[in-house]
KEKE-3310 file (N, C-alpha, C; in steps of 0.2 Angstrom, whole numbers, plus 5000, padded with zeros to 4 digits):
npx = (6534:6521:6513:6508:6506:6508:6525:6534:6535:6551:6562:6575:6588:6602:6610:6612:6624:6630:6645:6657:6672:6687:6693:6708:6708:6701:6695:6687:6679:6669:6655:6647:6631:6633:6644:6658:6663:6678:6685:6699:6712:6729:6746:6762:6774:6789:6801:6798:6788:6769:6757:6740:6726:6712:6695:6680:6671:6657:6642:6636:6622:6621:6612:6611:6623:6626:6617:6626:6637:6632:6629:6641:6649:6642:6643:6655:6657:6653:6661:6672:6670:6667:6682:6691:6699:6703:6717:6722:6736:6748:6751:6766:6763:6761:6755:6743:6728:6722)
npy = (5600:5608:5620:5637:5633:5636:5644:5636:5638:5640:5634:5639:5631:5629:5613:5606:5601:5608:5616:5628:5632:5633:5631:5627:5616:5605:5590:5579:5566:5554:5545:5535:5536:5548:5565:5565:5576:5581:5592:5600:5606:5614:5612:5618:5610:5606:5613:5604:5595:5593:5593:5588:5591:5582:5587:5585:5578:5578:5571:5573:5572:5570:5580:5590:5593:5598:5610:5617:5618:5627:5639:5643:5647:5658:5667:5667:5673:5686:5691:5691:5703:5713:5711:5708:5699:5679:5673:5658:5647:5636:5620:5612:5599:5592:5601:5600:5609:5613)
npz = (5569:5565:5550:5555:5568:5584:5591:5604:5621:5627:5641:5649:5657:5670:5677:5691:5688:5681:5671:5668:5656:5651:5635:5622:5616:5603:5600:5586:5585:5575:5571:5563:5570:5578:5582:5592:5603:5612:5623:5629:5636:5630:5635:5633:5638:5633:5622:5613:5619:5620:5629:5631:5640:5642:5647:5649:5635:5623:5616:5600:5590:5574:5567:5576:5578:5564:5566:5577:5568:5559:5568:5573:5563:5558:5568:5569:5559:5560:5570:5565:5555:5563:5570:5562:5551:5559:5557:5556:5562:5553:5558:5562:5561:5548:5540:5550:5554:5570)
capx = (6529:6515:6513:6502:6507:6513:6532:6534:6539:6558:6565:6584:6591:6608:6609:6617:6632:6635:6651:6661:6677:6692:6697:6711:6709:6695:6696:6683:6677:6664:6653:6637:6627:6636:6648:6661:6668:6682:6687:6704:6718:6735:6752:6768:6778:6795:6801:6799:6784:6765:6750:6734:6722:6705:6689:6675:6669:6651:6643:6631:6619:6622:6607:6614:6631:6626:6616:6629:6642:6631:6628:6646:6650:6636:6645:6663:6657:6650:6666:6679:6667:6669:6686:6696:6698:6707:6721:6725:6743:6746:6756:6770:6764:6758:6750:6735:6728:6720)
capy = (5605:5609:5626:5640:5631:5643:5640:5632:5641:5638:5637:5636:5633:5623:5606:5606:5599:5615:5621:5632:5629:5636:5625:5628:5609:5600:5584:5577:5557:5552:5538:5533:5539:5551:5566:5565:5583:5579:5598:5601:5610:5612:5614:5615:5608:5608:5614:5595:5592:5596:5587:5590:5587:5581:5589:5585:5576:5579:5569:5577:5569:5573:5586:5595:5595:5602:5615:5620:5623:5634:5645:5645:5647:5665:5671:5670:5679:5693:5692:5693:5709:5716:5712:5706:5691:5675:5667:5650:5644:5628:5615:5608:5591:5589:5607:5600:5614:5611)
capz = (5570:5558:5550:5559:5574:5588:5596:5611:5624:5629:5646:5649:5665:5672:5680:5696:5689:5675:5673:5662:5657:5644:5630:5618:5611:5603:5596:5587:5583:5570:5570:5559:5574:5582:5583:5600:5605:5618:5626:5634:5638:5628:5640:5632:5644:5635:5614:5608:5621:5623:5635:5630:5646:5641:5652:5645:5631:5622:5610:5598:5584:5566:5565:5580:5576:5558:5570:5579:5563:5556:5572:5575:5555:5558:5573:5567:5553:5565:5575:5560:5553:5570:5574:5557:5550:5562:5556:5559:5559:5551:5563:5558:5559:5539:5539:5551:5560:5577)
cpx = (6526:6514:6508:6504:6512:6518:6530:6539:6546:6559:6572:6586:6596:6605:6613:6623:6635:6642:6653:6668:6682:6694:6699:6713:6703:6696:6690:6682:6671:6664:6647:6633:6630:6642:6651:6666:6672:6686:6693:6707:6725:6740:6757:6773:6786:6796:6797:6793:6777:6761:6745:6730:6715:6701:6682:6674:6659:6650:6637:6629:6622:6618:6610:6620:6633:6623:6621:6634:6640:6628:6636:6650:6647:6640:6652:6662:6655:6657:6670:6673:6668:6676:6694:6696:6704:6710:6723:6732:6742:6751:6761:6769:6759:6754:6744:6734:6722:6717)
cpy = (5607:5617:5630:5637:5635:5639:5640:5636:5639:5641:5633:5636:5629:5620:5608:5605:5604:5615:5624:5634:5633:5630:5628:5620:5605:5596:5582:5569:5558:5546:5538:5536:5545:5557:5568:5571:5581:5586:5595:5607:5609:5615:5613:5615:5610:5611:5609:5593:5597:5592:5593:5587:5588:5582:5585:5583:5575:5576:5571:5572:5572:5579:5591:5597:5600:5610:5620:5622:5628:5640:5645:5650:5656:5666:5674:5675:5686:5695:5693:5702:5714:5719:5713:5699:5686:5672:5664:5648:5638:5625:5613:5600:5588:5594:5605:5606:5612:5615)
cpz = (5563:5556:5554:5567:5580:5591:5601:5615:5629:5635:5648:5655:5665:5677:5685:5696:5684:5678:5667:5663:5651:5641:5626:5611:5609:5597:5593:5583:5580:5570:5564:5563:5577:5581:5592:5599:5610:5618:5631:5633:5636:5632:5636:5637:5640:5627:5609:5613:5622:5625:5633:5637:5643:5648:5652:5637:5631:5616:5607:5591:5579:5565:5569:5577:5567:5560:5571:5573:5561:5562:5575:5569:5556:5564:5571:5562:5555:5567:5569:5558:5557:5572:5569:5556:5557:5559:5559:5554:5557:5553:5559:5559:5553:5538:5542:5556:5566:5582)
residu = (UNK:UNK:UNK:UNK:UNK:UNK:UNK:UNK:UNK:UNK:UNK:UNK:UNK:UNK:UNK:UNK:UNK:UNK:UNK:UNK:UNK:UNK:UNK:UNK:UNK:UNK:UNK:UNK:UNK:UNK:UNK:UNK:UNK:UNK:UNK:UNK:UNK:UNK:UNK:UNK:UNK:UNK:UNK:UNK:UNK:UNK:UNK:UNK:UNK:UNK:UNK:UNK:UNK:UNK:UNK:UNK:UNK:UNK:UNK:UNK:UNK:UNK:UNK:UNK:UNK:UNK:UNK:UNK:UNK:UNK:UNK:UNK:UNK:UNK:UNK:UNK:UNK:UNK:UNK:UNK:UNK:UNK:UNK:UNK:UNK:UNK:UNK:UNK:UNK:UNK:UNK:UNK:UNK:UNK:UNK:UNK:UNK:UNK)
# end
């Protein structure tokens, strides 16, 4: 888009197949082209066990994916200003947090 040039007017709607869904697990994959979001569900089934159920996986370009950090990166910072800050515990498998 060239300067002076008016925005284009955006229209947003869902596909017939939308859905919306809970997820407490995202895994993500990186490629050269590509970041892969795979969304699920964590159950801990027993002390020494947990299943994650994968839903839905998205794959987003480099430029979107850098999009979306800094519009989640801007939100969380509304929402802790809000709410307080979120801590995150740190797992006990090598301190990753997840």
């Amino acid at each position: 888009m060239t300067p002076g040039q008016p925005q284009p007017k955006v229209n947003i709607s869902q596909s017939p197949n939308y859905r919306e869904s809970y997820a407490n697990s995202v895994q993500v994959r990186v490629s050269l082209w590509d970041f892969f979001l795979m969304f699920g569900t964590v159950n801990q089934t027993a002390p020494d066990a947990v299943t994650i159920q994968n839903f839905q996986g998205v794959y987003l370009s480099p430029p979107q994916a850098k999009a979306l950090s800094n519009v989640l990166n801007q939100n969380l910072k509304q929402y802790e200003a809000a709410f307080g800050e979120i801590r995150l515990e740190a797992q006990a498998q090598g301190e990753i947090i997840q």
